[in-house]
C-alpha positions as CSV (number, residue, x, y, z in Angstrom):
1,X,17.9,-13.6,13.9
2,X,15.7,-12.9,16.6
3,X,12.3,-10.3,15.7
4,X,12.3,-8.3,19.1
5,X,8.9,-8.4,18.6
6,X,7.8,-5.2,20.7
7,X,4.0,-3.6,20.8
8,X,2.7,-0.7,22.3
9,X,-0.9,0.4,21.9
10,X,-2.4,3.9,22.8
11,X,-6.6,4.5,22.4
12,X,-5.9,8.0,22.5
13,X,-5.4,10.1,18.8
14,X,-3.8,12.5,20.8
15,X,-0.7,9.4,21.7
16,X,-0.7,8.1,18.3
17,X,-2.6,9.2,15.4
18,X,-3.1,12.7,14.2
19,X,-6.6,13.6,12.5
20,X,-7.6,17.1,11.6
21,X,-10.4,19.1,11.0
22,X,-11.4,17.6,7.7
23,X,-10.2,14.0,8.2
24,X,-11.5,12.6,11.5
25,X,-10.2,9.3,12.8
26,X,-12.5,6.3,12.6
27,X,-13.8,5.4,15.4
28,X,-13.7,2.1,17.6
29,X,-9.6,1.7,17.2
30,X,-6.0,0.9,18.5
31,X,-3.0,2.7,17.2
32,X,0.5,2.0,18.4
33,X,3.7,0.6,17.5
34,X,5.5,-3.1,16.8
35,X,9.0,-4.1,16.2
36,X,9.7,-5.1,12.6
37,X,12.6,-6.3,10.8
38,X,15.8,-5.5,12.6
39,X,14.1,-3.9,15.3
40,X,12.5,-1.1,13.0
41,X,9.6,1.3,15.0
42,X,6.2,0.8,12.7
43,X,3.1,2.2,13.3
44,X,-0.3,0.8,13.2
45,X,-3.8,0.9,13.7
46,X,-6.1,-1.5,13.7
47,X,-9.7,-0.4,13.1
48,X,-12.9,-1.7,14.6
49,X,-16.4,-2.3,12.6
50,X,-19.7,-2.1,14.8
51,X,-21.4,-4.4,12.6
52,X,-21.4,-8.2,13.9
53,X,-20.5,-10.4,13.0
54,X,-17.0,-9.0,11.7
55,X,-16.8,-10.0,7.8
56,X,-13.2,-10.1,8.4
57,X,-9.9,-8.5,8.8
58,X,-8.7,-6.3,5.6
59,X,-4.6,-5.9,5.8
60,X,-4.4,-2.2,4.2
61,X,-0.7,-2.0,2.5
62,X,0.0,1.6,2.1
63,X,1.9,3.3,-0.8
64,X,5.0,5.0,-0.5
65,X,5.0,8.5,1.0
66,X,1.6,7.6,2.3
67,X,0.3,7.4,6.2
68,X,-2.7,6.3,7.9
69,X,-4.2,9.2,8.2
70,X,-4.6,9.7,4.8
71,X,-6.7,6.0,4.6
72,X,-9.3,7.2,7.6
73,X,-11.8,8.0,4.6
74,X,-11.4,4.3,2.9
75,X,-10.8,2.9,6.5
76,X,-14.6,3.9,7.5
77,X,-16.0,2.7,4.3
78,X,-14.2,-1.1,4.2
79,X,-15.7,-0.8,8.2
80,X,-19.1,0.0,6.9
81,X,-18.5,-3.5,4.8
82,X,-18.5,-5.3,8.2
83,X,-14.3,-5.5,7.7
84,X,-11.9,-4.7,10.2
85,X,-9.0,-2.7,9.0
86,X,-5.6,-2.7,10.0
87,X,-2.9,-1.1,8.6
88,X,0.8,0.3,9.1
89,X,3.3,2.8,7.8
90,X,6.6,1.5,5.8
91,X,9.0,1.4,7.2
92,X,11.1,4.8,6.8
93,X,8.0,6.9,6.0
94,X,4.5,8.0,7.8
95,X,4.7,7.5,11.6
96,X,7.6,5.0,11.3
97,X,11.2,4.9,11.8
98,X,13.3,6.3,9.3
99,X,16.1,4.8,7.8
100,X,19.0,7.5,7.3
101,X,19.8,10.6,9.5
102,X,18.2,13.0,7.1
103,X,14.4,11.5,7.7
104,X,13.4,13.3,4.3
105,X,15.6,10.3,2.4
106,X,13.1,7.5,1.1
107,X,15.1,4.6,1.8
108,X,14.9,0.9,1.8
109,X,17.8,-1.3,2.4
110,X,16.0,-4.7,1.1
111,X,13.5,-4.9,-0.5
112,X,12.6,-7.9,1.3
113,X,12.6,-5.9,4.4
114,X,8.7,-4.6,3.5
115,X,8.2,-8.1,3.6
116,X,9.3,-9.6,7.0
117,X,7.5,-6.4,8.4
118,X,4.0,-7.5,6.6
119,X,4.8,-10.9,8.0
120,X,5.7,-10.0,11.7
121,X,2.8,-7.5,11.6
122,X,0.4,-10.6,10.3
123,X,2.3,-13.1,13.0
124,X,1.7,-10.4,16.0
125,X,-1.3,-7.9,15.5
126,X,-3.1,-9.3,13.1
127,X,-3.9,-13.0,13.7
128,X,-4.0,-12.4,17.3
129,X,-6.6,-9.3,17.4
130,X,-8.1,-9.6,13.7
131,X,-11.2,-11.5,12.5
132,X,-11.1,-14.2,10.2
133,X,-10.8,-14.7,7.3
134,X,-8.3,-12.1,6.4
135,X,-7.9,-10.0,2.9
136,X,-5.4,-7.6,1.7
137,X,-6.1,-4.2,-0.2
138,X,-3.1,-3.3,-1.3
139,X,-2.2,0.5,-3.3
140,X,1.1,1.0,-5.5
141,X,4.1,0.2,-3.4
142,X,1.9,-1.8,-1.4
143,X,0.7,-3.7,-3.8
144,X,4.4,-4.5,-4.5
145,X,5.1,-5.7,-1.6
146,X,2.1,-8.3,-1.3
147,X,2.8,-9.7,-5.4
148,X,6.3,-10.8,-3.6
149,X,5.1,-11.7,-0.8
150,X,2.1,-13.8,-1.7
151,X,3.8,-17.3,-2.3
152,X,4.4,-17.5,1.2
153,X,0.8,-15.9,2.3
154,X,-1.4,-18.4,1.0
155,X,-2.2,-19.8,4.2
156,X,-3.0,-16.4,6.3
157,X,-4.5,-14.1,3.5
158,X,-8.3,-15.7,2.0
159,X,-8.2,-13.0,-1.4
160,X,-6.5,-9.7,-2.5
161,X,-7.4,-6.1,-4.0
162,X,-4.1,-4.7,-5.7
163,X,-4.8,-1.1,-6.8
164,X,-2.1,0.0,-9.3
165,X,0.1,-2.4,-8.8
166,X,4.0,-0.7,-8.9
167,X,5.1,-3.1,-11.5
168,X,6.7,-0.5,-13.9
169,X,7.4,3.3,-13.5
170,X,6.3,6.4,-16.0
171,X,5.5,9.9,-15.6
172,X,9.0,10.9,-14.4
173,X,10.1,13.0,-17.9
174,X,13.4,9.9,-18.1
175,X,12.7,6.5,-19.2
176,X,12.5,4.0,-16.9
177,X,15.7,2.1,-18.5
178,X,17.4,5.2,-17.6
179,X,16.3,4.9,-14.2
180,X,17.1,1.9,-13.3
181,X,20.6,2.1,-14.8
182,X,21.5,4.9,-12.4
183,X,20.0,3.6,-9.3
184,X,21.9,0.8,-10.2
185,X,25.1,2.1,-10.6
186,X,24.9,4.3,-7.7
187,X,23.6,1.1,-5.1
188,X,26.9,-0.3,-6.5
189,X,29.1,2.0,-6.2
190,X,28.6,3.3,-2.7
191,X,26.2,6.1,-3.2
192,X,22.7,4.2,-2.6
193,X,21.6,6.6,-0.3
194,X,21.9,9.5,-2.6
195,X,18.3,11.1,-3.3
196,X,17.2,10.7,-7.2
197,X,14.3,13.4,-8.3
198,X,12.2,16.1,-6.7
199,X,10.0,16.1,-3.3
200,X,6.6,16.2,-5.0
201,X,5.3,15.6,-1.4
202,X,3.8,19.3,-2.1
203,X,2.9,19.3,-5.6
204,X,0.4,21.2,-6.9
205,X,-3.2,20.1,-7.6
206,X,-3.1,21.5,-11.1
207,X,-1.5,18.1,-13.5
208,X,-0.9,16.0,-10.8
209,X,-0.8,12.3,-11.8
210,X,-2.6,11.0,-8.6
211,X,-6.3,12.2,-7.9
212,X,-8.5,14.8,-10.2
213,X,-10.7,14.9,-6.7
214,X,-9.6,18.6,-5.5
215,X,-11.5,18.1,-2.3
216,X,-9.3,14.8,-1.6
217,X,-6.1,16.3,-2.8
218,X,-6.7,19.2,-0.7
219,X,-7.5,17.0,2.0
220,X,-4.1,15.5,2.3
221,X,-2.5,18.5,1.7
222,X,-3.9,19.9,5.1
223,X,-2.7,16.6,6.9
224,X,0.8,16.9,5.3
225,X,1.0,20.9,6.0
226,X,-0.2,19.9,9.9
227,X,2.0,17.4,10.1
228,X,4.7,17.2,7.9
229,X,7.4,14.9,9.8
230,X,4.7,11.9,8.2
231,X,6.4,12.7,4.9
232,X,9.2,11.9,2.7
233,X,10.7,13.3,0.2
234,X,12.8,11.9,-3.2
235,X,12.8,8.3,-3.0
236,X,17.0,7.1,-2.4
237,X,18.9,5.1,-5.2
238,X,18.9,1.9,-3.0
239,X,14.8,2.7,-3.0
240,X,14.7,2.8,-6.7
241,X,17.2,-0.1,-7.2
242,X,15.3,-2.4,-4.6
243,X,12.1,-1.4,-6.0
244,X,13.1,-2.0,-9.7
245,X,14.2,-6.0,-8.8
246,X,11.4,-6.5,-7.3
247,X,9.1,-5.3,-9.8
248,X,11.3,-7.7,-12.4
249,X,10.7,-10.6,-9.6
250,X,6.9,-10.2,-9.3
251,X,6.5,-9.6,-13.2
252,X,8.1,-13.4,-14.1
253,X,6.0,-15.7,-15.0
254,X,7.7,-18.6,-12.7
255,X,6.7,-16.5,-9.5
256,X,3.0,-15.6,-10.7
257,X,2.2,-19.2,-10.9
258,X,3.9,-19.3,-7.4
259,X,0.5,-17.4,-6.3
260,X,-2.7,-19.2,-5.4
261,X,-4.2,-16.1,-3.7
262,X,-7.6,-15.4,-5.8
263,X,-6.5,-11.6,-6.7
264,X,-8.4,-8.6,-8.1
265,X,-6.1,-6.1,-9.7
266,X,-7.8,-2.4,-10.0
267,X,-6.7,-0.7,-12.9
268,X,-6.7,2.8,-13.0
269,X,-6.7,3.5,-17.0
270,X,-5.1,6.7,-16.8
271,X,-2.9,6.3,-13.9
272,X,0.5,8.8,-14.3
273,X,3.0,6.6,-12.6
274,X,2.0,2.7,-13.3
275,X,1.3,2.6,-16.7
276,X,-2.3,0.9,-17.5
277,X,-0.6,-1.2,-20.2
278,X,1.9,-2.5,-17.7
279,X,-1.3,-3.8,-14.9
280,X,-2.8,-5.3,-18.0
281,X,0.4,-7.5,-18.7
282,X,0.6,-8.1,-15.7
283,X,-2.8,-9.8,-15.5
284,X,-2.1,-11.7,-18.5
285,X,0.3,-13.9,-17.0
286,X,-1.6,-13.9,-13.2
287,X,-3.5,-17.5,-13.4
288,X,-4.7,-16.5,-10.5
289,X,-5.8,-12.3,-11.0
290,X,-8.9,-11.0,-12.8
291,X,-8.3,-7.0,-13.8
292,X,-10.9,-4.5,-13.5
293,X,-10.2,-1.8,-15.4
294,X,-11.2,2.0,-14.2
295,X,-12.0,3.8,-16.6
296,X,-10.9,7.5,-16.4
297,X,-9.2,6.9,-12.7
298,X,-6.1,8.1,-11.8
299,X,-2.9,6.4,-9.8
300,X,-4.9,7.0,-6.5
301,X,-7.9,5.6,-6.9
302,X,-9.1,5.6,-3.1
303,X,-8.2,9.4,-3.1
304,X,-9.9,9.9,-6.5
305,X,-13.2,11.1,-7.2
306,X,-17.0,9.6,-5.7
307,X,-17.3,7.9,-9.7
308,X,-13.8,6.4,-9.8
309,X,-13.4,5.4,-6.0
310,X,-16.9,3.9,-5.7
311,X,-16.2,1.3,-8.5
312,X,-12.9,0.7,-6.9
313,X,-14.9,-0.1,-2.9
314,X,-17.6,-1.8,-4.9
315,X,-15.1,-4.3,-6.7
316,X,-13.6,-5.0,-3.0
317,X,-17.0,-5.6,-1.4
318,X,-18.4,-7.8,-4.0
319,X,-14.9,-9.7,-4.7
320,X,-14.2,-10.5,-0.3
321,X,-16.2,-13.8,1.0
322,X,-18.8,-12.6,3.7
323,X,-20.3,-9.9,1.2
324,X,-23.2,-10.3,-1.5
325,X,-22.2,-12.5,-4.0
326,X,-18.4,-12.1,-4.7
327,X,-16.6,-12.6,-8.0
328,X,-16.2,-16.1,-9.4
329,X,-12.3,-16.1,-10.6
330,X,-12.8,-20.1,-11.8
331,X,-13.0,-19.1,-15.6
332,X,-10.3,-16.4,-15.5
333,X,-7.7,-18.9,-13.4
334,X,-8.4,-22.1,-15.7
């Protein structure tokens, strides 16, 4: 099947991207759209350093229900590295297209269609505007996305940063088993698209399993309440079911030897929706992944607060070539 590769680029935020008061857009960037998998609408940016040379290009792989605008913080700081950063939104979430007439579904129909987009978007933004070598932070879903895709990546991404990897699901008040048994059933049976849980797109600060940084949280909350067609709400039984096989797929040891890709993992200890116990399995069986483990950190750990997130930025600048040092992942692969 053909890719209809497609790309339209805008300089303006006004075309493209929407900051707001409190989250201004880095500067020095192009935002626009490119075709993905069956000629699905994704939105990108693709964000400039000023320091020269370029250290490289960092592929920024977003969670779900997530957006660029809500990276423009972390953005700025991987540019202050000397990386470039480019990014885009999931398909069926942020600035993308979405996926079912009701555009509050989140919906996948493959799971494997995440990773022809990260593929196109590497083929046709990336490798021809980037700087070598090219990196991949990746957060949650994200970080999904690039464990399955990484076999096949060796020869375009240099190393890896996977923050909470979504390798196993918690928090939700029904065991996972449970879960996965019903989004089964239902992807079976016709009813994939049916919605499972609450929107928590608005939840409130107070217990929330994400950040303890109130500014942060608050932060996003003004972008979503400004803008709340970049949102999503309960993820879709197909979601769920894709999303479940996946995590199986990545999780096997047959497919972590598959990966040569020198990988950090960032662990964020008391994370609410990826338990820690499952990242540091997870690592166990990754010849090729060393874990740091965060202490005290919750699920998002670029949204959490200055004492979490800077041992999260540090870990990235000292573990990507081009930077001081970098981590030596010799003993932990042998």
């Amino acid at each position: 099947m053909s890719l209809g590769f497609m790309s339209e680029a805008a300089d303006s935020t006004d075309d493209i991207l929407h900051p707001t008061p409190n989250n201004p857009a880095p500067d020095n960037y192009t935002a626009g759209y490119f075709t993905g998998h069956r000629g699905t609408k994704l939105r990108y940016g693709l964000f400039r350093s000023h320091v020269s040379p370029a250290a490289g290009t960092v592929v920024l792989m977003q969670g779900r229900n997530e957006f660029i605008e809500k990276y423009f913080e972390t953005i700025r700081d991987l540019n202050a590295q000397g990386l470039w950063v480019a990014t885009f939104d999931l398909r069926g979430q942020g600035g993308s297209e979405r996926l079912t007439k009701n555009p509050r579904k989140g919906h996948v129909r493959r799971f494997s269609d995440y990773e022809r987009d990260l593929e196109i978007f590497l083929e046709h933004i990336v490798l021809p505007d980037g700087r070598l070598p090219f990196f991949l932070v990746g957060h949650s879903t994200g970080a999904l996305i690039a464990l399955s895709a990484a076999p096949r990546l060796s020869n375009r991404i240099h190393r890896m940063a996977l923050n909470a990897p979504y390798v196993a699901l918690s928090g939700q008040g029904v065991p996972e088993g449970v879960i996965r048994a019903v989004s089964g059933l239902a992807s079976w049976t016709g009813f994939g698209r049916m919605q499972l849980g609450k929107d928590m797109s608005r939840r409130p600060f107070e217990g929330n399993p994400l950040t303890s940084d109130p500014a942060r949280f608050r932060r996003n909350a003004e972008i979503i309440a400004a803008h709340p067609e970049l949102t999503i709400g309960a993820p879709t039984a197909r979601w769920l079911h894709e999303t479940f096989k996946a995590m199986s797929r990545v999780s096997n040891q047959t497919h972590l030897t598959r990966i040569t890709i020198p990988t950090l993992i960032l662990a964020p200890v008391l994370d609410g929706i990826v338990p820690y116990r499952a990242q540091e399995e997870l690592s166990r069986n990754f010849r090729a992944g060393q874990l740091v483990t965060i202490n005290g950190a919750r699920h998002e750990l670029f949204q959490d607060r200055d004492i979490y997130r800077a041992q999260g930025l540090a870990a990235v600048e000292a573990f990507m070539p081009g930077q001081d040092g970098g981590f030596d992942l010799s003993e932990t692969a042998a």
